[in-house]
C-alpha positions as CSV (number, residue, x, y, z in Angstrom):
1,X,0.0,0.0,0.0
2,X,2.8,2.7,0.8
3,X,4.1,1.7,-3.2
4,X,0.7,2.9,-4.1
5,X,0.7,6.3,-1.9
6,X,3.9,7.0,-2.9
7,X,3.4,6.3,-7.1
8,X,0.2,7.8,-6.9
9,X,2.5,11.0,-5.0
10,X,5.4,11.2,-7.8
11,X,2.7,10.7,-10.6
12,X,0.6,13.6,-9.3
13,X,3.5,15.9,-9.2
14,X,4.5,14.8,-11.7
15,X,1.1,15.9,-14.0
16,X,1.3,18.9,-11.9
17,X,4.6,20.0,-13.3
18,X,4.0,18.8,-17.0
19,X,0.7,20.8,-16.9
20,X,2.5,24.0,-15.8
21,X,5.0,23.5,-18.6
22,X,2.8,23.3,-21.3
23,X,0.7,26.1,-20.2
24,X,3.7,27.7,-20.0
25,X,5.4,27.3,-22.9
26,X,2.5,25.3,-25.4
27,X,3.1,21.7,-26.3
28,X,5.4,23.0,-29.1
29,X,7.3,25.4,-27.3
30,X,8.1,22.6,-24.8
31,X,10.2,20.5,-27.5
32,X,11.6,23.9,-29.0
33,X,12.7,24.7,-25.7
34,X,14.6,21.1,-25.3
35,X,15.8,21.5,-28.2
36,X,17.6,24.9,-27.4
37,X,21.1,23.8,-26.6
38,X,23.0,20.7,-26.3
39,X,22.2,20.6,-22.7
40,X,18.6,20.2,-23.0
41,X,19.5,17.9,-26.4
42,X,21.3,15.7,-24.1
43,X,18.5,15.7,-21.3
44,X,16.3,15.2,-24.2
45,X,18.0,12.1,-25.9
46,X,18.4,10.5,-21.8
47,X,14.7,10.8,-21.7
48,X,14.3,9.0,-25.1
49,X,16.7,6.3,-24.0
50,X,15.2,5.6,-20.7
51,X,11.8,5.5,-22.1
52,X,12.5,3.3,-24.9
53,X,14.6,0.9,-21.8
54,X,10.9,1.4,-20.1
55,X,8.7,0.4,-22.7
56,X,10.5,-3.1,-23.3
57,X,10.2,-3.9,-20.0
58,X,7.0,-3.1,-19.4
59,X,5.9,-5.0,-23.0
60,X,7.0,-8.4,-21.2
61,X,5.7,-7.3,-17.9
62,X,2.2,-6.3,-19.4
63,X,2.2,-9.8,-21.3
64,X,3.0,-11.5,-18.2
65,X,0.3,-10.3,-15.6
66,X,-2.6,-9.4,-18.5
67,X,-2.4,-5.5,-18.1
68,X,-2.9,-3.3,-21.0
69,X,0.5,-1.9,-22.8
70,X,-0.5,0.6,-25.3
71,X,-2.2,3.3,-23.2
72,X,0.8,3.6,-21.4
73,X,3.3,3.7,-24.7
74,X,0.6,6.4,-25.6
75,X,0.5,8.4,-22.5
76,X,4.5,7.9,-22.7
77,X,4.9,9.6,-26.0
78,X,2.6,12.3,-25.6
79,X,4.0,13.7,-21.7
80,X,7.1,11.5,-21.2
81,X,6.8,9.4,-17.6
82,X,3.7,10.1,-16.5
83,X,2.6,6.9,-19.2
84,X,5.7,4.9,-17.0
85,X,4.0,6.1,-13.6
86,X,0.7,5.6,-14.6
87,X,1.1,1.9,-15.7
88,X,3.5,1.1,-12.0
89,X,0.0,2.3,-10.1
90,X,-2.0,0.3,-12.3
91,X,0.0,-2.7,-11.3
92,X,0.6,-2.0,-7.9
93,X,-3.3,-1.4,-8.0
94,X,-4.0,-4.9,-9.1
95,X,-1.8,-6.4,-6.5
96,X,-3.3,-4.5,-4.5
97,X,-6.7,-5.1,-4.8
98,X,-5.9,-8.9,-5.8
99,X,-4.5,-9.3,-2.0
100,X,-7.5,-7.9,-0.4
101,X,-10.0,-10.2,-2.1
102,X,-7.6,-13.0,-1.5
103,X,-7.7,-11.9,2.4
104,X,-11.4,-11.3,2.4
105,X,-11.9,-15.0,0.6
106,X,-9.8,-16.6,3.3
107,X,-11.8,-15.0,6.1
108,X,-14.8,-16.2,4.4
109,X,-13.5,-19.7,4.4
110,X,-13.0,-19.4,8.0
111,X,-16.3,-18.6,8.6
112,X,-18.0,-21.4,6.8
């Protein structure tokens, strides 16, 4: 459960701050703004890397436990990790919820 809090934290910060950017600076203006020196080319590329690395994990691991994988790559492409975070909750979510019922079934069966 403190997984959960603390994804569900970072993700909402994290939508926070990539909603303040584009209002900022437009969707555009966003990429022309990493794209202003090597710097932000650099931070740029990282991100690309790391998202890529991301994605083919979480292809097996979406295969694996029957989540969905493309509206996360989706959300991924469009504002970066939030798609990443967003698909972590998910699957902490299912655990989760999956160990509560498991619990509550098990009490049952100690009733009966």
């Amino acid at each position: 459960m403190r997984r959960l809090i603390a994804l569900d934290l970072v993700l909402t910060a994290f939508l926070a701050m990539t909603a303040y950017a584009v209002w900022t600076h437009g969707y555009v203006g966003f990429f022309e703004a990493m794209a202003a020196n090597a710097a932000t080319q650099l931070a740029m590329l990282d991100l690309t890397i790391v998202l890529g690395l991301f994605a083919l994990w979480q292809w097996r691991d979406a295969r694996e436990r029957s989540l969905p994988f493309w509206p996360y790559a989706g959300v991924a492409l469009l504002f970066g990790a939030a798609g990443p975070l967003a698909y972590l909750f998910h699957r902490e979510l299912r655990e989760v919820l999956a160990a509560r019922a498991a619990r509550a079934e098990g009490a049952r069966e100690a009733l009966a």
